[in-house]
C-alpha positions, 0 to 999 in steps of 0.5 A, spaced: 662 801 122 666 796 128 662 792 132 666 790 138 664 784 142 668 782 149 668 778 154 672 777 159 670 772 165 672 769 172 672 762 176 663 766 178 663 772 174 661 773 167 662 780 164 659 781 156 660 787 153 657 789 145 658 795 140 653 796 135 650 800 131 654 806 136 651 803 142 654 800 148 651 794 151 652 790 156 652 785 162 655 783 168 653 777 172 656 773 179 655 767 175 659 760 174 663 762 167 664 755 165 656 754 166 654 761 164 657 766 159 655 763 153 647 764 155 650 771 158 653 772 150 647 770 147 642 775 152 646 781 150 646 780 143 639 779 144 638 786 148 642 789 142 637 786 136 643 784 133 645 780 127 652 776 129 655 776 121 655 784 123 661 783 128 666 785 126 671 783 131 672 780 137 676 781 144 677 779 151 683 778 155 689 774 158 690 775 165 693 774 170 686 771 174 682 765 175 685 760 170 679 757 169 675 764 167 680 766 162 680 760 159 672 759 159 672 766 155 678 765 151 675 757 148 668 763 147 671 768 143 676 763 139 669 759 138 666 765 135 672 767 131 672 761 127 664 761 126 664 767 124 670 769 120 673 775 124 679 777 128 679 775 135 684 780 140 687 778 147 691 784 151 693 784 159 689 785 165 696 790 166 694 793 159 686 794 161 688 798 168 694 802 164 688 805 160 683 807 165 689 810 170 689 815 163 694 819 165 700 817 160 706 817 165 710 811 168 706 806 173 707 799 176 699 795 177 697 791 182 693 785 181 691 780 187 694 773 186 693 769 192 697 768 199 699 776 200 701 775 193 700 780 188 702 780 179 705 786 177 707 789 172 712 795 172 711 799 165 718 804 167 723 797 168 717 793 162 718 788 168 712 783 171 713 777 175 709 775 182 711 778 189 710 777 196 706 784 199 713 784 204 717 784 198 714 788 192 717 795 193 724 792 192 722 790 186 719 795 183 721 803 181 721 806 186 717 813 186 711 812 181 704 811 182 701 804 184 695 803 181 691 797 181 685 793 186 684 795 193 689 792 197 690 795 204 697 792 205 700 796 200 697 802 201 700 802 207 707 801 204 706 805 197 708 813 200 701 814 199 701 814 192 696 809 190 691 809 185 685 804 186 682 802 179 675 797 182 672 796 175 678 794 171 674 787 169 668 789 166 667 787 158 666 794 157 672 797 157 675 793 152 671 796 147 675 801 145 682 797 146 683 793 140 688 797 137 693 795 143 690 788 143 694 783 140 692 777 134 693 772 139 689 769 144 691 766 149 692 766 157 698 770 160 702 765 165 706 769 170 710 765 175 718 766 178 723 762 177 730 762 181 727 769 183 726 772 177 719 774 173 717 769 168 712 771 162 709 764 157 704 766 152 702 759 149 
């Protein structure tokens, strides 16, 4: 039986989410995550009665958001890993929407940053980098479905081809994504460099 525990978390929100025994159990708090989400691991699994050498894997994600959050959820899981002897995995917040649009097409998703800034990640051109809101669509293939948070400035620009995914940070929808998670934890750092999309894995 696979018992999946995840954990993904922001700078004041804490998401835990636990397979066990075939039931889902699961919490999602507006708490500090530096100061909160271990009690939040602990209360899940007390409310799920269960046995921790029993987990067989462990999964949260690596961005792009809060730096601190995904921080406070990777030292977590690493934590946990090494205590319990059992594989820790890692994917993308890109990878997490992709997976909940469910429709095996071609796609660009939208994540907020900050400034009329938004990452995104062009999975026809396998490209992703930081744009401006005024400046995406000339960085992206153009005529294929957005999706992604809610971001009113790039509806109006999209051609009424945008999909909101509102949930995508919930722990609970990393459950089922371990076999597209990768073996190493760690954050996703996206930045530009002379106008050209950078992706750092450390």
């Amino acid at each position: 039986m696979n018992n999946i525990l995840a954990v993904t978390a922001d700078l004041k929100r804490c998401s835990v989410a636990l397979a066990y025994n075939d039931k889902i159990f699961s919490k999602t708090e507006n708490l500090d995550s530096a100061t909160h989400l271990v009690s939040l691991v602990q209360s899940v699994v007390n409310s799920a009665n269960a046995d921790l050498q029993k987990i067989n894997s462990l999964i949260t994600t690596s961005g792009p958001g809060s730096f601190t959050g995904i921080r406070v959820a990777q030292s977590v899981i690493k934590g946990l890993a090494l205590s319990l002897n059992i594989p820790a995995k890692c994917l993308s917040y890109f990878e997490v929407i992709k997976h909940l649009y469910g429709k095996n097409e071609d796609i660009v998703v939208l994540i907020k940053s900050e400034k009329q800034q938004v990452y995104f990640y062009d999975f026809a051109m396998r490209t992703c980098g930081v744009s401006s809101y005024q400046e995406l669509k000339s960085q992206v293939t153009p005529h294929i479905p957005w999706v992604g948070e809610k971001i009113e400035e790039l509806q109006s620009i999209c051609d009424g081809n945008y999909v909101e995914i509102s949930d995508f940070r919930d722990a609970k929808n990393l459950l089922s994504l371990t076999d597209i998670a990768d073996d190493q934890v760690c954050p996703l750092y996206i930045g530009m460099r002379n106008g050209e999309a950078k992706v750092n894995c450390w």
